[in-house]
Every structure is written in C-alpha cells, then in structure tokens.
C-alpha positions as CSV (number, residue, x, y, z in Angstrom):
1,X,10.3,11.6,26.2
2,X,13.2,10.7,28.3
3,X,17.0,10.9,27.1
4,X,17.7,7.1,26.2
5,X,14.1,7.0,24.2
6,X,15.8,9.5,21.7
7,X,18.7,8.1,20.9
8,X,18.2,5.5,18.1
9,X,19.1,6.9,14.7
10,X,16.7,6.5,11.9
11,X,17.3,7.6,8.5
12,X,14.5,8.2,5.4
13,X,16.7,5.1,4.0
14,X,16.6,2.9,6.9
15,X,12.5,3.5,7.0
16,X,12.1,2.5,3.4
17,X,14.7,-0.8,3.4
18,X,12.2,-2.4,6.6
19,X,9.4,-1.4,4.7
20,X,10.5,-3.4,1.6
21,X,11.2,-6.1,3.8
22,X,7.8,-6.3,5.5
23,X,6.2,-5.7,2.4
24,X,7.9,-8.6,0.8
25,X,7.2,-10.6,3.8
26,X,3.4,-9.8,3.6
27,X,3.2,-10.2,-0.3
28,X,4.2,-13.9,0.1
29,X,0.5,-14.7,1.7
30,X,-1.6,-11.9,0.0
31,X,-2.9,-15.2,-1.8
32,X,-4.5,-16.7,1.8
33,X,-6.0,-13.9,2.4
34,X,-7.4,-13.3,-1.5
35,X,-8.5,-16.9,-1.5
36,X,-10.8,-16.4,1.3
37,X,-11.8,-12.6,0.5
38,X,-11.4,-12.5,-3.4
39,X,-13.6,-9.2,-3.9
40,X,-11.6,-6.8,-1.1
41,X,-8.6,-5.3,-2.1
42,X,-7.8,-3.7,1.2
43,X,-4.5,-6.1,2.1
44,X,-3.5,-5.6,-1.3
45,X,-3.6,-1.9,-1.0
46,X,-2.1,-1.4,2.3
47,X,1.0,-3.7,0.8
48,X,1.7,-1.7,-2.5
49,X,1.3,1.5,-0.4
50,X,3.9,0.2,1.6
51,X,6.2,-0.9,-2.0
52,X,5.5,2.5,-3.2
53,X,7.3,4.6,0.0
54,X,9.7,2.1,0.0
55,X,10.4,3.0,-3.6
56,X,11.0,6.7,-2.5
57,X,7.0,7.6,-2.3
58,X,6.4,9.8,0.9
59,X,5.1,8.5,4.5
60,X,1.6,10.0,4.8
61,X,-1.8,9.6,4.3
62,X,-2.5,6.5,1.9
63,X,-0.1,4.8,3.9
64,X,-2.5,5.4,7.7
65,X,-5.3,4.5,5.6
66,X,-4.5,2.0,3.9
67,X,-3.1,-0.2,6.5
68,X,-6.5,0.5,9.0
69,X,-8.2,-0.6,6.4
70,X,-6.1,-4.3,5.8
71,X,-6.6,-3.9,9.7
72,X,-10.7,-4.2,9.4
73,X,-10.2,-6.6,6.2
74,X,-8.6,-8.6,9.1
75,X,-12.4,-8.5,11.2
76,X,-14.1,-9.3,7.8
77,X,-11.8,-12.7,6.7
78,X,-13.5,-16.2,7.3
79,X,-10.4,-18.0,8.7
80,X,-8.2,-17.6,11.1
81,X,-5.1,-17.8,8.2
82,X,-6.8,-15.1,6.1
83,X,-7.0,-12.4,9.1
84,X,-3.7,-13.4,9.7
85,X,-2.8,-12.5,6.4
86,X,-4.7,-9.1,6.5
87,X,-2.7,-8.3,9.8
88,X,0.5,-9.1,7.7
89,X,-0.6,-6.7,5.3
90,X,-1.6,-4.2,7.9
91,X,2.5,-4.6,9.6
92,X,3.8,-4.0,5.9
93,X,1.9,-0.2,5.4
94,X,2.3,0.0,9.3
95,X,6.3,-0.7,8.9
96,X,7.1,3.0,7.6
97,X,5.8,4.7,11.3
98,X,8.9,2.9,13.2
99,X,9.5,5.3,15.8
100,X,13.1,5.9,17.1
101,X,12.6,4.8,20.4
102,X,14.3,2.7,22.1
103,X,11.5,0.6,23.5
104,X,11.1,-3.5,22.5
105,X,7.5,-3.1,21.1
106,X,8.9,-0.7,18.2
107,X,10.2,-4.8,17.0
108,X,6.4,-5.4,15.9
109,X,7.1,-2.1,13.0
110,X,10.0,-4.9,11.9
111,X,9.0,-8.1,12.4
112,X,5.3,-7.7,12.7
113,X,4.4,-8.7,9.2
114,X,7.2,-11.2,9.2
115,X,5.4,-12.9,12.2
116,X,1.6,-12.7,10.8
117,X,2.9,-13.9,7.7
118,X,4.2,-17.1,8.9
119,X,1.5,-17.7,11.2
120,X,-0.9,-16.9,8.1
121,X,1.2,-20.5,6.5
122,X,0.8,-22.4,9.4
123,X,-2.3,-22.4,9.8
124,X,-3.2,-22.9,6.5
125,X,-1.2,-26.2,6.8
126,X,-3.2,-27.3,9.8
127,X,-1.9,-25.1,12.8
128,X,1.6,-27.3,11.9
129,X,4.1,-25.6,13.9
130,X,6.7,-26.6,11.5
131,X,5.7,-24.9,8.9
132,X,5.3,-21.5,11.1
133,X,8.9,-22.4,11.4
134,X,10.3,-23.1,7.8
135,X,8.4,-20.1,6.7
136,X,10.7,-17.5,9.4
137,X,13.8,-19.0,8.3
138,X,12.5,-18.0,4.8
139,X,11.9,-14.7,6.3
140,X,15.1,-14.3,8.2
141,X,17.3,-15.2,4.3
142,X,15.2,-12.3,2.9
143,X,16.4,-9.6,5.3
144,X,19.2,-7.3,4.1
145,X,21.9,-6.7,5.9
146,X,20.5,-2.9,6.5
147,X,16.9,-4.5,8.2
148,X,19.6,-6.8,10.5
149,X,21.7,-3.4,11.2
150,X,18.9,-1.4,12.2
151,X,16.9,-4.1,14.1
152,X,19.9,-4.4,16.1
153,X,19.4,-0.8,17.3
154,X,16.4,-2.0,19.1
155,X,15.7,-4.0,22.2
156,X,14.9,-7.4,21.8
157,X,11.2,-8.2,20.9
158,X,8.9,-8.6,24.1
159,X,7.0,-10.9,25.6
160,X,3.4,-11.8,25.1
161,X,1.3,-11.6,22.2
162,X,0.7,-15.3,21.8
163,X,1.7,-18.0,18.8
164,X,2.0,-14.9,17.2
165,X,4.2,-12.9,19.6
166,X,6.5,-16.3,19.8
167,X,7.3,-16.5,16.6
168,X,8.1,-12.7,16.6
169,X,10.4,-13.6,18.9
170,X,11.8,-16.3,16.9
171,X,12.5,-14.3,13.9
172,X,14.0,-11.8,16.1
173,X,16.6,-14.0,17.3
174,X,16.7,-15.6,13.9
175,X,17.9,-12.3,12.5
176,X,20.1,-10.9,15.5
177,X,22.4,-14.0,15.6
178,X,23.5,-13.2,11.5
179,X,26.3,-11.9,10.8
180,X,27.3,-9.8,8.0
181,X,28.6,-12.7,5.8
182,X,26.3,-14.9,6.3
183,X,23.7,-12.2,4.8
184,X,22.4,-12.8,1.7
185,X,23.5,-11.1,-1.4
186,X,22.1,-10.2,-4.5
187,X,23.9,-13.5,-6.2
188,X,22.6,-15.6,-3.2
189,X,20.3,-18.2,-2.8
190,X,17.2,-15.4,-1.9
191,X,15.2,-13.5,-4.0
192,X,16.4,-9.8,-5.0
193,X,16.6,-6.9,-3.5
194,X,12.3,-6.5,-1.9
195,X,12.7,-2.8,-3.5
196,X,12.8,-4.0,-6.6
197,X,9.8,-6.2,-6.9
198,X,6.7,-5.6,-8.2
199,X,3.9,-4.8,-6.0
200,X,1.5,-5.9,-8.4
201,X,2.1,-9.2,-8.5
C-alpha cells in the first residue's frame, strides 16, 4: 500500500453515518424489488444488517453475508428495476467495508446504493431519465453533513459503469457542491436523522 493510499481518516462513526445513509437510500425501493420477489427476504436482510451496525452493531459476518446474498437476489429478480433494487440493497450492507484509501472506486461504498436506488425508480417509470434525476436530488437532501464531509475525503467518482455509473457521478457532484448551510437539518424539509429509522419498515 503506498503512502497517499493511507492517508484518509476513517473513524467507527464516520462508517456507521454512510451506512445509515445508504441504508436509507436503499430502503426507499426495497418495495420494487419486494413487488417483483415477494417471498425472498434477502435485500431486506442485507438492509437491516446494514441499520443494525449503523446503530452501533459490529462490522462482521451478517453484514458479508447478507449483502452477497441481496447480490444473488439481484440474478434471481424478473426486471431490470427489481435487480436494481437488490444491488441497492447489496451497496447499503456493502457501505460499512469503505476502505481508507484514497482511490475514486471507494465512492461506489457511498454512493453506490444511492445510484442503484435511483436507477431502480427510473426504470420503474419507463427508463424516464427524469425521474433517475428527481430521485438523486432526493438523495443528495438526505445526506448529513458528516456523509458530505467524509465523501469529500475521496477522489471524485470514476468513470464507467454505465446509466448507473452516471448517475453515481451525478450524485457525487450533487453532494460535493453543498455546503455546510445548505445541509439539511433535523427541522428541515428531509426526513430525520437515517439512524434513527426503523429498519423494519
């Protein structure tokens, strides 16, 4: 590992705030994949795994497992929306293992959920573009000002990776170009704080 890979500062805290935020961002289209799949529970799984270390749980087993298993719940969906929405899943347990390198595909730990998530809505409304769109501003007012902070540690996100890699890169710039006041807060206009939500529902 060279000297500059080493140099981005991760904390136990930092960890469990992105994985909040990526489970929060998979959550909102657990329902395209649970239309299409109704009997596997895998996504499901691999996103309250993800709620539960972000809630101070540990970073081990059930989280690996869980989100290889949202990842072949992916191969199993009928639609193209619903494996999208299984890889969302899969980003949100996958979040936690955000290595402190400094390398641009360590993003996809971020955003990667974010980004299957909103392609998951667009192509439930038709492949519409503009709704792949609305949905990442949605994402980008979720983020906490702690997701922005450490994000910002990181290289930009990189190139490739298709519709799905693009809007990656959307969000990315989406979130880099807030600022601390313009952030939401808890009295905001967003939901609360994705820590505190119920990974049940």
């Amino acid at each position: 590992m060279s000297g500059d890979e080493s140099e981005i500062a991760l904390s136990r805290q930092d960890l469990r705030e992105v994985t909040a935020f990526a489970a929060a961002c998979a959550e909102g289209v657990l329902d395209v994949f649970e239309t299409d799949q109704p009997d596997d529970p895998r996504p499901r799984d691999a996103i309250g795994a993800a709620w539960e270390f972000a809630r101070g749980g540990e970073r081990g087993k059930r989280l690996r497992d869980t989100a290889w298993a949202a990842l072949k719940a992916a191969g199993s969906a009928d639609t193209a929306a619903a494996r999208e929405a299984a890889r969302a899943a899969m980003s949100a347990a996958s979040a936690a293992y955000l290595h402190p390198l400094a390398k641009a595909t360590q993003v996809k730990h971020i955003l990667g959920a974010g980004a299957h998530a909103a392609r998951a809505a667009e192509l439930v409304a038709g492949d519409d573009p503009s709704t792949g769109a609305e949905h990442v501003e949605r994402v980008v007012r979720r983020a906490t000002p702690v997701v922005v902070e450490v994000l910002g540690r990181f290289p930009a996100a990189p190139d490739g990776g298709g519709r799905v890699g693009e809007l990656t890169r959307v969000l990315d710039r989406g979130l880099r170009s807030l600022t601390f006041a313009e952030q939401p807060s808890a009295s905001g206009g967003c939901r609360s704080h994705p820590a505190d939500r119920d990974p049940s529902r």
